[in-house]
C-alpha positions in Angstrom: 92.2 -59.1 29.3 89.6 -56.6 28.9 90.3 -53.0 27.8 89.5 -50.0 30.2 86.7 -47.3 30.0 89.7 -45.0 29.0 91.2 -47.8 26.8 88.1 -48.0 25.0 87.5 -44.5 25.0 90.7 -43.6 23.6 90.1 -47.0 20.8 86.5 -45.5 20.4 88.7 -41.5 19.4 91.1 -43.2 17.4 89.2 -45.7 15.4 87.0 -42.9 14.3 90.2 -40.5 13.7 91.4 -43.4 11.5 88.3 -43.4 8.9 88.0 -39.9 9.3 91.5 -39.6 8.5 91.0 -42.0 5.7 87.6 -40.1 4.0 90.2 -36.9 4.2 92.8 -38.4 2.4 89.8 -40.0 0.0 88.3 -36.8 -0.7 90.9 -34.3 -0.7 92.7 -35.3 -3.7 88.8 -35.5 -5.5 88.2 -32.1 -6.6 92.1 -32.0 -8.4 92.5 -35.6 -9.7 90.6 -34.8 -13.3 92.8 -31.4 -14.2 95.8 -33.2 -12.3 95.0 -36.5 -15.2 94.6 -34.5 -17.7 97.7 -32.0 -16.7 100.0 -35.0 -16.0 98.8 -37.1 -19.3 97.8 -34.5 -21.4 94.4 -36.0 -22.2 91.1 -34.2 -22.7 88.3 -34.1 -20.2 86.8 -37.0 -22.0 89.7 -39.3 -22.0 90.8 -38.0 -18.5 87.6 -39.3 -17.5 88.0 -42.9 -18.9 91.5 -42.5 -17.2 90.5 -41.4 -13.9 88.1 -44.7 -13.7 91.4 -46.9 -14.6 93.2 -45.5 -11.7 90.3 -45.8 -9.4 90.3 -49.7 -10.4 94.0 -49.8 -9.5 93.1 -48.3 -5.7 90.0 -50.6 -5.1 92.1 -53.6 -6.9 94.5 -53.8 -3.9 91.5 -52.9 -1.1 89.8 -56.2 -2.7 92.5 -57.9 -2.2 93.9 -56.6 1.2 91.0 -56.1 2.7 90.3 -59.9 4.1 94.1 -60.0 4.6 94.1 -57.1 6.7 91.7 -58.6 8.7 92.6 -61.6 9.1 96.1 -60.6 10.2 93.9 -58.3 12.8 92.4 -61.1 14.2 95.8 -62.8 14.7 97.9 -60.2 15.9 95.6 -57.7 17.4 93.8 -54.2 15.6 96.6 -52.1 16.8 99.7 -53.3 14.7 97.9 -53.5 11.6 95.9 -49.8 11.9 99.6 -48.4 12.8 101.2 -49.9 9.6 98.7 -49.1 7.3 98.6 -45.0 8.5 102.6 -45.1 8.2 102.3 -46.2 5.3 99.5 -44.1 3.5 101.4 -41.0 4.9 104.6 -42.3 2.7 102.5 -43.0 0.0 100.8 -39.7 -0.3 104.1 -37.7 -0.9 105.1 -40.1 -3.2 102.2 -39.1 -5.3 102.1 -35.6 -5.3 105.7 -35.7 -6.7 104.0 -37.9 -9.5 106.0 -36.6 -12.7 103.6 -39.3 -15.0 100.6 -40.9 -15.3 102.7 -44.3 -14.2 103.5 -42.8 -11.1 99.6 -41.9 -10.2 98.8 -45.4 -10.8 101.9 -47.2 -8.6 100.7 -44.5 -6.0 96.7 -45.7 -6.0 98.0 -49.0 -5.9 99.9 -48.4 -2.8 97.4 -46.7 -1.4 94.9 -49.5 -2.1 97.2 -51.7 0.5 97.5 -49.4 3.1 93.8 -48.4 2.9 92.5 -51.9 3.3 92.4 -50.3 6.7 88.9 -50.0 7.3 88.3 -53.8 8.1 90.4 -54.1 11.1 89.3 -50.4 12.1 85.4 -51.3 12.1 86.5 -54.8 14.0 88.3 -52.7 16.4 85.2 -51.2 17.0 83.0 -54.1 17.4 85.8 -55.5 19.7 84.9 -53.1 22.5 81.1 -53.1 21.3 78.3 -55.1 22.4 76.1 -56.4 19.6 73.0 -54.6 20.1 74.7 -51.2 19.7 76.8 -52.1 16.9 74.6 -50.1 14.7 74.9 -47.1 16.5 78.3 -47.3 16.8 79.1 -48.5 12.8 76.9 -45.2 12.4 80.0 -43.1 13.9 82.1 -44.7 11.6 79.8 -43.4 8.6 79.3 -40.2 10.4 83.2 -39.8 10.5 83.3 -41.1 6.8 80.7 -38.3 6.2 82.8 -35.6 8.6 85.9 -36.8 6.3 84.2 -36.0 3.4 83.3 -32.3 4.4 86.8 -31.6 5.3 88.7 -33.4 2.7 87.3 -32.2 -0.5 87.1 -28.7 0.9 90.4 -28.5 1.7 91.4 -29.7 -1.4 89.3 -27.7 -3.2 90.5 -24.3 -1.3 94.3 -26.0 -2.1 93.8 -26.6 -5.7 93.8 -23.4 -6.4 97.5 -23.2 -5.7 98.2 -26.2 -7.6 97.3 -29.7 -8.2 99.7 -31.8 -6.0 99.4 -29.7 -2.6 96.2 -31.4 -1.8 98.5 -34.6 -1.4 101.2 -33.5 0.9 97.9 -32.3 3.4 96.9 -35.7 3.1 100.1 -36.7 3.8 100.4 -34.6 7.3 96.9 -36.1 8.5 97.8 -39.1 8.3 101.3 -39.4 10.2 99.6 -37.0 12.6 97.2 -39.7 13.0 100.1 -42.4 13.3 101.2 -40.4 16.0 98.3 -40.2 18.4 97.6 -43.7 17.4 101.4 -44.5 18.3 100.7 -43.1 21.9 97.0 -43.3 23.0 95.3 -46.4 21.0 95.3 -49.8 23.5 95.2 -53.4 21.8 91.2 -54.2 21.7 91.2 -57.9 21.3 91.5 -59.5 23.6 94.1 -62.4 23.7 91.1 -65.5 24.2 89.9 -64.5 21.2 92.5 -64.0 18.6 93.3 -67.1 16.6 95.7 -68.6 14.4 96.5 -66.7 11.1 95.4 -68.7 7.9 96.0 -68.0 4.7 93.3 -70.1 3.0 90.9 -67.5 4.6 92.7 -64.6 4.3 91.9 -63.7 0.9 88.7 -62.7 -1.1 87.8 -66.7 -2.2 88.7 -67.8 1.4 87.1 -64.9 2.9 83.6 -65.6 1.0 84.2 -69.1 1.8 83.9 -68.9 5.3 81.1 -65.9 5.4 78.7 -68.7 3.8 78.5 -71.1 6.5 77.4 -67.9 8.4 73.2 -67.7 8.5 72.2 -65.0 6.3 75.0 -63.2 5.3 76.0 -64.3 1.7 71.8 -62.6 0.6 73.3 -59.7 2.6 76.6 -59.7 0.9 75.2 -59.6 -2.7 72.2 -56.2 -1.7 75.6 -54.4 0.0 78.0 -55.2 -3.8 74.8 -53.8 -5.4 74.7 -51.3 -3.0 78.3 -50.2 -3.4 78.5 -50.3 -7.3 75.3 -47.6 -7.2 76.8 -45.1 -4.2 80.4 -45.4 -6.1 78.8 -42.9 -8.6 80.1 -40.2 -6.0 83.6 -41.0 -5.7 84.1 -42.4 -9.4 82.4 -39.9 -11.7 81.4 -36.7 -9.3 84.3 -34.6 -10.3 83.8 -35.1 -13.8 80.1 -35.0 -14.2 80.2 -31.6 -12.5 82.7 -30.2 -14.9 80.8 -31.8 -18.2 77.4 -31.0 -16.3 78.0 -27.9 -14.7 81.3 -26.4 -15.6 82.4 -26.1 -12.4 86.0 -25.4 -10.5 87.9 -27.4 -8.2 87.0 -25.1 -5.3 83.0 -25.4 -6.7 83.6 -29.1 -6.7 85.6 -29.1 -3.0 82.1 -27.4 -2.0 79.4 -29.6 -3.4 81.3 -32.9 -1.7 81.6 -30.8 1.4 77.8 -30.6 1.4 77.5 -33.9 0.8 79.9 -34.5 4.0 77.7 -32.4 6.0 74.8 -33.8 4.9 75.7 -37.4 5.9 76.9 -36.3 8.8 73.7 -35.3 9.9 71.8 -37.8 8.7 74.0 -40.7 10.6 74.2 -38.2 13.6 70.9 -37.3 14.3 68.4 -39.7 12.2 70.5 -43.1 11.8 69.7 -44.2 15.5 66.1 -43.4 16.0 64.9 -44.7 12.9 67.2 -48.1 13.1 65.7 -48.2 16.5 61.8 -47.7 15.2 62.4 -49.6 11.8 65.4 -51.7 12.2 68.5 -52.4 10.1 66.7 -53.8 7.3 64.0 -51.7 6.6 66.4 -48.6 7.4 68.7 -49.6 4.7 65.4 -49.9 2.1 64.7 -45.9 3.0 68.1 -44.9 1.7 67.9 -46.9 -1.2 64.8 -45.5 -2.5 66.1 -42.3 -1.7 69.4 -42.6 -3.2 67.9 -43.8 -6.7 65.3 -41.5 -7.0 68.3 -38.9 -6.5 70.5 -40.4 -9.0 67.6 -40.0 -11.9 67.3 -36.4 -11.0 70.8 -35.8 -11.5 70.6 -37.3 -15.0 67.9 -35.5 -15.8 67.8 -31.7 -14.8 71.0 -30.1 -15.8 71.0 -27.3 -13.4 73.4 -26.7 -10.8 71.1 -25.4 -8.0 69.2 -28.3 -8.5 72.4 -30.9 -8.5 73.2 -28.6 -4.8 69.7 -29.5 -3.7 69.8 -33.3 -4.8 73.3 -33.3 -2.4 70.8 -32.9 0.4 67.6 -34.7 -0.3 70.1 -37.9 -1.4 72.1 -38.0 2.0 69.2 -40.4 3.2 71.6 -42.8 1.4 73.8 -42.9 4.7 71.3 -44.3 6.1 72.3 -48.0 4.4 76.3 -49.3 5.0 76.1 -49.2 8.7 72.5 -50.9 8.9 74.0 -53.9 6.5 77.1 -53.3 8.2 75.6 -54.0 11.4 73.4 -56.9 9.9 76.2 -58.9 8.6 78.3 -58.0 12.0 75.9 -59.6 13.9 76.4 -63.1 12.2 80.1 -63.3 13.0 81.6 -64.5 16.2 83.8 -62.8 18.4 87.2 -63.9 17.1 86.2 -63.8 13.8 85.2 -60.1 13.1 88.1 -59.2 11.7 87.6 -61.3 9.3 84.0 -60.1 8.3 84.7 -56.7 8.3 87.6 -57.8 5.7 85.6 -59.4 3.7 82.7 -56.0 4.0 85.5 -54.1 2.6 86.5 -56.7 0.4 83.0 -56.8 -1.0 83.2 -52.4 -0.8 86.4 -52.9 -3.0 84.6 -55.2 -5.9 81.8 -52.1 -6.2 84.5 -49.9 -6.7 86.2 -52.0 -8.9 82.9 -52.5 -11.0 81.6 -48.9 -10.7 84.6 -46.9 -12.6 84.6 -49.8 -15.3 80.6 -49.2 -16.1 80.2 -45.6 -15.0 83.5 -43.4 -16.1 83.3 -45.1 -19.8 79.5 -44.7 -20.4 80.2 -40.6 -18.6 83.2 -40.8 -21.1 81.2 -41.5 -23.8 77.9 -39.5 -23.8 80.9 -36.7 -23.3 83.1 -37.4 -25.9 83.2 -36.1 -29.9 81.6 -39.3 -31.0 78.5 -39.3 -28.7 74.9 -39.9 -30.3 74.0 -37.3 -27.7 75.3 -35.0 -25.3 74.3 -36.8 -21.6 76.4 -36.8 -19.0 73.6 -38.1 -16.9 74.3 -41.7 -18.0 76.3 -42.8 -15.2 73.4 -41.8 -12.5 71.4 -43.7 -14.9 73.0 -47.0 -14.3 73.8 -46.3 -10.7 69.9 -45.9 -10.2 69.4 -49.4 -11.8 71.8 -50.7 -9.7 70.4 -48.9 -6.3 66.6 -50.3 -7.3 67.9 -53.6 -7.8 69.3 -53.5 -4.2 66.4 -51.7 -3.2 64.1 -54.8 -4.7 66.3 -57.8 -3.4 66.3 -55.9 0.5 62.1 -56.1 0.0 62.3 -60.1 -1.4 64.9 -61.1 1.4 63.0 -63.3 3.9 63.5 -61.6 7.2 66.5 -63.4 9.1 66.1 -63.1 13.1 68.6 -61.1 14.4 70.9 -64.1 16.0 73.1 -63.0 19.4 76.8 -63.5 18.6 78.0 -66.4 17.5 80.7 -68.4 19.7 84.2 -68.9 18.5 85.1 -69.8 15.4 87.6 -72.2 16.6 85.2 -74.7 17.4 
């Protein structure tokens, strides 16, 4: 059974409601989590930051390990049960945590939410359900437009709602997302179609099983390893941002709501307007190289000019970075069958999760450091530093990969 024009139409409005939904409740609580650590724990900026990068482990702990399961059940049971559950579910979770009384309770709360944001996966596989292969690209690039949309809202609205206390930035979270489990609830059809769901396993649907079955796939485990890299270098943003503009800049929660927000825009119109046209002149590999060298060049400027116009004005040149998840998105897509692209979009956000696993435990304790009483020097640059080594070496393997022809989609898994 195929879906509709409206059906897909109405998948197509909600699937990109869910991420943005999801880069809301991401970026909202952003520009309050430091003062809210170091309110709730009673730590310094310094040990608020090593903190802060604990916590963030705890969220992308469970993604890593939801993610392939997520999509796995996806594939078995169909996009909509599973994208339903997880939105309940965050919405819950979200109140929960902005009744937080201790640093405990901030911790079980990101670990919650880790589970119920392993949503992504079957969201992007909904997507590709209703998608043919050639335009995946395009379309992946609404999902980072949305992510980008997501993160001009949500960090300006927490930002603006800071400044009447830490924990109300939560509870808004909270009401996008059941809003979201509402229209969901009503307007979003099934996408897969019944042919082409298959029987749930649990040897695959987990991170080993997951990797296990992406390398008999052509191409995609040289893929997987530039997209980790990738991810541990872009994870400077959501891991250390908050507190590398108070340490670099001295800046408030609203200032810090407004710089994200410009980031947000600035994606936005990259993926909007640019992400298309160039994948279409250059294609998705040499698209991807473009934001890399953008993004590291970017990252070295932050370290090194400590002045807050200038950190506005890297926001913009370093959107060219949204140029590169949805063009090795789309790559790696492209090597999965049809009943299986649940299960590579799980194991894409499983391989998301390990960068931001990785990126709080390098980046918040060397930010941490160079910030701290004890540091040699005073350098709150060194996390940009290590996120542009991380973006070159990603930048070097993309020019080293043998080019890999584009294969049509694969037939069923099953076989």
């Amino acid at each position: 059974m195929s879906v509709s024009q409206r059906g897909r139409s109405n998948a197509t409005v909600f699937i990109v409601a869910t991420i943005l939904i999801d880069a809301i409740g991401f970026g909202i609580i952003i520009p309050v989590l430091p003062r809210l650590v170091m309110e709730v724990g009673g730590l310094d900026l310094a040990e608020a930051t090593r903190m802060g990068g604990w916590i963030a482990v705890a969220y992308a702990l469970m993604q890593f390990l939801c993610g392939p399961l997520a999509g796995n059940l996806g594939d078995r049971f169909g996009r909509r049960p599973v994208l339903l559950l997880a939105l309940a579910g965050l919405a819950v979770d979200y109140v929960v945590m902005g009744f937080a009384p201790t640093l405990a309770w901030l911790f079980v709360g990101r670990l919650i939410a880790g589970v119920f944001g392993a949503s992504f996966g079957p969201a992007t596989a909904a997507l590709a359900d209703i998608t043919p292969p050639e335009e995946r690209a395009k379309r992946f690039g609404l999902v980072g437009a949305a992510f980008g949309l997501g993160f001009i809202i949500g960090p300006a609205i927490g930002g603006l709602l800071g400044e009447f206390g830490h924990r109300m930035p939560f509870y808004a979270a909270a009401a996008f997302s059941a809003a979201n489990f509402l229209f969901g609830l009503f307007f979003f059809p099934e996408t897969l179609a019944r042919e082409n769901r298959r029987p749930f396993s649990l040897a695959r649907a987990n991170p080993v099983g997951a990797l296990l079955a992406a390398r008999k796939l052509r191409g995609v485990l040289g893929l997987a390893g530039i997209l980790l890299l990738w991810n541990v270098a872009s994870m400077v943003y959501p891991a250390t941002w908050a507190y590398f503009a108070i340490a670099q800049y001295g800046w408030s929660n609203r200032m810090i709501g407004i710089s994200l927000a410009l980031a947000g825009i600035s994606m936005l119109v990259v993926q909007g307007a640019l992400l298309g046209p160039v994948i279409r002149r250059l294609r998705e590999r040499r698209t991807a190289m473009i934001g890399v060298a953008v993004a590291a060049v970017g990252y070295l400027g932050y370290a090194v000019v400590p002045y807050a116009w200038f950190g506005l004005t890297m926001i913009v040149m370093t959107a060219l970075q949204a140029l590169v998840q949805p063009s090795i998105t789309a790559l790696m897509s492209k090597r999965a069958p049809a009943d299986a692209q649940g299960e590579m979009q799980g194991f894409i956000g499983s391989l998301n999760a390990i960068g931001a696993i990785a990126a709080p435990l390098l980046l918040n304790p060397a930010l941490a450091w160079f910030t701290g009483p004890d540091a040699p020097v005073y350098f709150p640059g060194a996390a940009f530093v290590i996120a542009a080594a991380f973006a070159l070496a990603a930048f070097l393997c993309l020019a080293l990969t043998r080019r890999v022809r584009d294969e049509v989609q694969m037939p069923s898994s099953k076989a």
